[in-house]
C-alpha positions as CSV (number, residue, x, y, z in Angstrom):
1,X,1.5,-33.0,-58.2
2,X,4.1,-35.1,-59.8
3,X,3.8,-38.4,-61.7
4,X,2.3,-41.1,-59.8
5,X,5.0,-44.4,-60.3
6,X,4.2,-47.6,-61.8
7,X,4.2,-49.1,-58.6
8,X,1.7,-46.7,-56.8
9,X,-1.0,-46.7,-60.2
10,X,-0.8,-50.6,-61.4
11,X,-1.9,-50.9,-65.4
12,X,-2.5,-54.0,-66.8
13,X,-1.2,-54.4,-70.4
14,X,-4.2,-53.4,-72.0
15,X,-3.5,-49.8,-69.9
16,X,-6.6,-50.9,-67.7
17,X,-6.5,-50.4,-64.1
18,X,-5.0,-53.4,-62.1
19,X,-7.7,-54.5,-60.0
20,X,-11.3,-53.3,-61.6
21,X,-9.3,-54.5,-65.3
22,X,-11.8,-51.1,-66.6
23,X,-10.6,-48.2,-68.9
24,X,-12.1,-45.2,-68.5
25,X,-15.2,-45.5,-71.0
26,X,-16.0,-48.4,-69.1
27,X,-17.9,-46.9,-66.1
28,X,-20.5,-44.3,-65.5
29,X,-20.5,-41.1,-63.6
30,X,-23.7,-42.8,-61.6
31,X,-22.5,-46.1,-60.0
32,X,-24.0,-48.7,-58.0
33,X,-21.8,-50.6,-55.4
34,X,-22.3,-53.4,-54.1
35,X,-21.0,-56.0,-52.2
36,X,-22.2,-59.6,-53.1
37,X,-21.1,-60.1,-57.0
38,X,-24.0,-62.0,-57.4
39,X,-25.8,-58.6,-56.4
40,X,-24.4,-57.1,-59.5
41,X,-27.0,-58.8,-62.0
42,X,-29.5,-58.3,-59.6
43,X,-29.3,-54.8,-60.4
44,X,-28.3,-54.9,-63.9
45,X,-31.5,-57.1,-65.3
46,X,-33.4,-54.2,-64.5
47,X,-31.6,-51.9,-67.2
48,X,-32.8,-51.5,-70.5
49,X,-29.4,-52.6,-72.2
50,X,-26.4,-53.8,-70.8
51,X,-23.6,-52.8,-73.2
52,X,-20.1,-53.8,-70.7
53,X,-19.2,-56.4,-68.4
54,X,-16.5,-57.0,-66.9
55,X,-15.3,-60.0,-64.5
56,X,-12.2,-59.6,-62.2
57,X,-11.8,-61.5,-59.0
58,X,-14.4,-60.2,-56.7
59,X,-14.8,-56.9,-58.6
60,X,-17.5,-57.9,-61.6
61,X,-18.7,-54.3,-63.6
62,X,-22.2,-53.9,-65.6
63,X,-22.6,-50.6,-67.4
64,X,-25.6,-50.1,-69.1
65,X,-28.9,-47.8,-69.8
66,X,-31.5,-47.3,-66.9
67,X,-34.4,-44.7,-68.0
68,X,-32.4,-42.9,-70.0
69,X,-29.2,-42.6,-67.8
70,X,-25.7,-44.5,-68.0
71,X,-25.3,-46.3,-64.6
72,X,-22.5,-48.5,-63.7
73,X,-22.8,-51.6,-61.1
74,X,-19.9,-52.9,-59.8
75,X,-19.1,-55.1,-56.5
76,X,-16.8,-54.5,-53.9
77,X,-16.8,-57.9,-52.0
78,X,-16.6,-57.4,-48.0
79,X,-14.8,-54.9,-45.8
80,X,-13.3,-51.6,-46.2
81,X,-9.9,-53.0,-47.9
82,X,-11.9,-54.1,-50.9
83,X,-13.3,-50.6,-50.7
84,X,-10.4,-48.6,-50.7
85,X,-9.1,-50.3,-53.6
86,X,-12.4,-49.9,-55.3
87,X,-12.7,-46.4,-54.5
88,X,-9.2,-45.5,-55.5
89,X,-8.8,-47.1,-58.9
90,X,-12.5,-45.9,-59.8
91,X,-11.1,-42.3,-59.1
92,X,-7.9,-43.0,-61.3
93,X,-10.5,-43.7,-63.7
94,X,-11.8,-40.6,-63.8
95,X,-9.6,-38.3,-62.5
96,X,-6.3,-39.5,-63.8
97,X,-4.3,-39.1,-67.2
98,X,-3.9,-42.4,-67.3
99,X,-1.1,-42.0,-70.1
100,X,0.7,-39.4,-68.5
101,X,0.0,-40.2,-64.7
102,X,-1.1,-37.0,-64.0
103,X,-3.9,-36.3,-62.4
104,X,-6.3,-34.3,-64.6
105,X,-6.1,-30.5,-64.0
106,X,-10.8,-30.7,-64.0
107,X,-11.7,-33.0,-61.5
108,X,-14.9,-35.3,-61.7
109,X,-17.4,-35.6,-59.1
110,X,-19.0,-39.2,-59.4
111,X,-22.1,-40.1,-57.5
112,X,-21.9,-43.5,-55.8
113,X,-24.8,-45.2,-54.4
114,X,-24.4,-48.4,-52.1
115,X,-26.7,-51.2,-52.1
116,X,-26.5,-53.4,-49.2
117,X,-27.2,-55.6,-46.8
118,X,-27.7,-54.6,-42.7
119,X,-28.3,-55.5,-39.2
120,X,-30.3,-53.0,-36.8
121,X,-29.1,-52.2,-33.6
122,X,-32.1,-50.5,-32.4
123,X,-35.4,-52.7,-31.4
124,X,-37.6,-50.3,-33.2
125,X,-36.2,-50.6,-37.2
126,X,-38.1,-53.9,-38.2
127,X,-36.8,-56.2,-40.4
128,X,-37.8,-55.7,-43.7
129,X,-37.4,-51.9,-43.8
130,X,-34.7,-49.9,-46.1
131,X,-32.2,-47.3,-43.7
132,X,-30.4,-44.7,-45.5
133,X,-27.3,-43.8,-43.9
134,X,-26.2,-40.2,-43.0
135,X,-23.7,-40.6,-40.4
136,X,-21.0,-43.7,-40.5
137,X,-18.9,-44.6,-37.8
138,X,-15.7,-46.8,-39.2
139,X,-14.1,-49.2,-36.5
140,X,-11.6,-50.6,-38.8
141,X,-8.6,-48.8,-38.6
142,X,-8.0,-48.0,-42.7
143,X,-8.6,-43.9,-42.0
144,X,-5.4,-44.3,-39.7
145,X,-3.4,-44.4,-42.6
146,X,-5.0,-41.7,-44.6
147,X,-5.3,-37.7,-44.0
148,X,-9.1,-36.8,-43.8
149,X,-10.5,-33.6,-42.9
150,X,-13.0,-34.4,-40.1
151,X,-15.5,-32.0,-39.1
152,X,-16.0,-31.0,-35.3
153,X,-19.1,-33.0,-35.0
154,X,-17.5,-36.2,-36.6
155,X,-14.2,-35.7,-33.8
156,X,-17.0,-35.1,-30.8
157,X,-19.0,-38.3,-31.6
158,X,-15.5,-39.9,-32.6
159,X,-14.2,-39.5,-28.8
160,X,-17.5,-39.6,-27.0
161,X,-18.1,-43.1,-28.8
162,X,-14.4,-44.3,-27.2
163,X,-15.3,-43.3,-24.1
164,X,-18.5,-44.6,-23.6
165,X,-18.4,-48.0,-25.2
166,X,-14.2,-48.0,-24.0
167,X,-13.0,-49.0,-27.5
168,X,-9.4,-49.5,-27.5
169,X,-8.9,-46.9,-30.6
170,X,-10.6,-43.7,-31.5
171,X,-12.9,-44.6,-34.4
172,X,-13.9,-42.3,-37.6
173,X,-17.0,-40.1,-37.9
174,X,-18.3,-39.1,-41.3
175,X,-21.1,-37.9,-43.1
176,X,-22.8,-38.7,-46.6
177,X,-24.2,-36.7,-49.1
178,X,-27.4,-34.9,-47.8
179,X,-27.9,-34.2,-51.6
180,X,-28.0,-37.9,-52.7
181,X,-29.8,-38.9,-48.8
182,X,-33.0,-36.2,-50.1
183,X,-33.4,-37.9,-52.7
184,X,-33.0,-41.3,-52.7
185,X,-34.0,-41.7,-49.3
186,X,-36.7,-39.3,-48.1
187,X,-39.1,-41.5,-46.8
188,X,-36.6,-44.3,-45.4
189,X,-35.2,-44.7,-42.1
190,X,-32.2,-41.9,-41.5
191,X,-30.0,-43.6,-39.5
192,X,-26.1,-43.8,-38.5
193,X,-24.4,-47.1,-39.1
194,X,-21.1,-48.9,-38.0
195,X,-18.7,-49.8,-40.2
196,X,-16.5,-53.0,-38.2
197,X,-13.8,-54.6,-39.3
198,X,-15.3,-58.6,-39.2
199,X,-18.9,-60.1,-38.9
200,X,-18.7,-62.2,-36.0
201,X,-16.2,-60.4,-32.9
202,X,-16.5,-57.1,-34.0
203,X,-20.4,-57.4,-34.9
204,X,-21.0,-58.7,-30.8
205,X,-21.3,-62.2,-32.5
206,X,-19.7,-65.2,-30.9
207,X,-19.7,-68.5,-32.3
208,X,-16.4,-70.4,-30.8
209,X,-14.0,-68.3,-30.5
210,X,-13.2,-66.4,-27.0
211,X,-14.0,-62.2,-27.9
212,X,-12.4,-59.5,-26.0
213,X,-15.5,-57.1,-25.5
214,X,-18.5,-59.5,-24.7
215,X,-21.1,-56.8,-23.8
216,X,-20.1,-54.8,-27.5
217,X,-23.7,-55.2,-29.1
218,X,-25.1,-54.1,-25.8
219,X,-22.6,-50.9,-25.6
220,X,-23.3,-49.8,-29.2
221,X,-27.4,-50.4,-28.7
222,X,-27.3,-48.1,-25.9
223,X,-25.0,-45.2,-27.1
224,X,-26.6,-41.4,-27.4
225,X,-24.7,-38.5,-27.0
226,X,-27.6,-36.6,-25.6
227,X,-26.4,-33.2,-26.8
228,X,-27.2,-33.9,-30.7
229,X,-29.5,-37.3,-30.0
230,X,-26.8,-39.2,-31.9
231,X,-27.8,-42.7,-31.6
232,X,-26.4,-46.3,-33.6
233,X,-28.3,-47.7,-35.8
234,X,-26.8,-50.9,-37.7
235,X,-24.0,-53.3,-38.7
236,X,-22.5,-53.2,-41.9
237,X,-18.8,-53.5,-43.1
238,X,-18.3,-50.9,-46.3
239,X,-20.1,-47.8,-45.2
240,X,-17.8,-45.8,-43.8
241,X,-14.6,-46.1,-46.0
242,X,-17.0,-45.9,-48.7
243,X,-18.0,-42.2,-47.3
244,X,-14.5,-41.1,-46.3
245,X,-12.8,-42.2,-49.2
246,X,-15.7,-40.3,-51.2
247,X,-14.7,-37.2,-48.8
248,X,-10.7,-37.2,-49.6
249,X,-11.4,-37.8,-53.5
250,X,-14.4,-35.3,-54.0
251,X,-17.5,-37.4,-55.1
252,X,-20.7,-37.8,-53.8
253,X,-21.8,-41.0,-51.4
254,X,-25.0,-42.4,-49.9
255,X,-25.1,-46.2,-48.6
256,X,-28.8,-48.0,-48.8
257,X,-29.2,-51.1,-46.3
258,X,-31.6,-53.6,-46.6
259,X,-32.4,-54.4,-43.0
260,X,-32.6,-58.2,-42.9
261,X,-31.9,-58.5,-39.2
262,X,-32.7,-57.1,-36.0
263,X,-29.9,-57.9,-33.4
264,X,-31.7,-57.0,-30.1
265,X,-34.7,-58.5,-31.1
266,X,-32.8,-61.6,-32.2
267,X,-34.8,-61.7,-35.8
268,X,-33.9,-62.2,-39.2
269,X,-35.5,-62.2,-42.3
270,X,-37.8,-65.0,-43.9
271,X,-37.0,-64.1,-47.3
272,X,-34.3,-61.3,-47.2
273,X,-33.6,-61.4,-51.3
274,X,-37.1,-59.7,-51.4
275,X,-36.0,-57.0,-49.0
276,X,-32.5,-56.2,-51.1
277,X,-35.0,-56.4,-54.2
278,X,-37.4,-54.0,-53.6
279,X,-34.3,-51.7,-52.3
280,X,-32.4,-51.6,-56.3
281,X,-35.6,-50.8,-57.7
282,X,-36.2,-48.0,-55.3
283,X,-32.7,-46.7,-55.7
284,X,-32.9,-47.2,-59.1
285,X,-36.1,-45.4,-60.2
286,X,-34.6,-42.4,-57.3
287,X,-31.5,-42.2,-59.0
């Protein structure tokens, strides 16, 4: 592979990449993502030492000691752009020469965890509960624009899901890391999440504004391909970039959700900080 240009890999001055502002010393090969950058301390005040920060726009970094082991916590902010930035200049990080802009000839495999928030789709995930994702299904179109190999499952459930719920577009099908789902989440809820492009519209929320598919939350509730019992089980807005972008660049994903609504029930959480809480110091003692 040839050099990548100055204009595909932004530096900053201080050779740091352009968005994250990290060098590679700066993060871990265990990372915590999260949305929210108020999430990041959230995790971090549980580590024994916190020896780098790092604030950029809505990417803020904390690496530090957990039990023994280097983690990094970093936020994404919302939606799938913010992740494909995140997951590519964490990759450069790791993966690139960053002086020669080569990529290195032994390739790291990171393992990143996500930590976040989550609507359910089915009446019987209460509120409260923690859901582990193993399949995510991405509605946003940033996959269009990227080469990733697709299993035969992922491309069934990918068509079947047009078809039935008549989306306009074929969405994306793909899986985490069974590895990292074992172990972090063996006794949560296994589920299969959606990945939409907005919160309102594309969630089957309407506040104002006219929406194009009024009976979405409805469609997405009542999908099962029967042949592999593949049912939907909550909203989010990361998950599946997060997992394909782990796919085409070779690490390791799992996204945790903290369930602090129920959309067909209509319910939402009386204190939903407690629910994310006791989610980062499950992941965290799993990890």
């Amino acid at each position: 592979m040839p050099k990548v240009s100055v204009t595909d890999l932004i530096l900053n001055k201080d050779g740091s990449v352009y968005h994250l502002n990290l060098l590679p010393k700066h993060v871990a090969d265990i990372i915590i993502a999260v949305g929210d950058p108020g999430r990041v301390y959230k995790v971090s005040q549980h580590f024994d030492e916190v020896e780098f920060e790092m604030n950029k726009r809505e990417f803020i970094t904390h690496t530090g000691h957990f039990n023994g082991k280097k983690i990094s916590v970093i936020s994404t902010g919302i939606g799938t752009d913010n992740v494909e930035i995140f997951m590519t200049e964490l990759d450069a990080l790791v993966n690139m020469d960053l002086k020669t802009r080569e990529p290195k000839s032994r390739k790291k495999k990171l393992k990143i965890i996500r930590i976040g928030t989550s609507g359910a789709l089915q009446e019987d995930i209460p509120v409260g509960s923690h859901l582990v994702t193993d399949y995510a299904v991405g509605i946003d179109n940033l996959m269009g624009f990227y080469d990733v190999p697709f299993t035969k499952f992922e491309k069934t459930i990918a068509t079947d899901l047009r078809k039935k719920v008549k989306l306009p577009f074929e969405p994306y099908v793909v899986q985490g890391s069974p590895t990292l789902l074992s172990r972090i989440g063996h006794d949560m809820i296994k589920g299969n999440t959606i990945t939409t492009p907005g919160f309102y519209a594309p969630q089957g929320r309407k506040v104002r504004a006219a929406t194009r598919m009024p009976k979405l939350l409805d469609d997405f509730n009542y999908y099962h391909n029967k042949t592999s019992d593949f049912w939907l089980t909550n909203f989010e807005m990361e998950t599946a970039a997060l997992y394909a972008m782990g796919r085409l660049l070779g690490h390791e994903m799992l996204s945790a959700n903290a369930i602090i609504a129920n959309r067909i029930k209509n319910k939402f959480a009386k204190d939903p900080e407690k629910v994310v809480d006791t989610l980062i110091e499950t992941v965290l003692e799993r990890i």
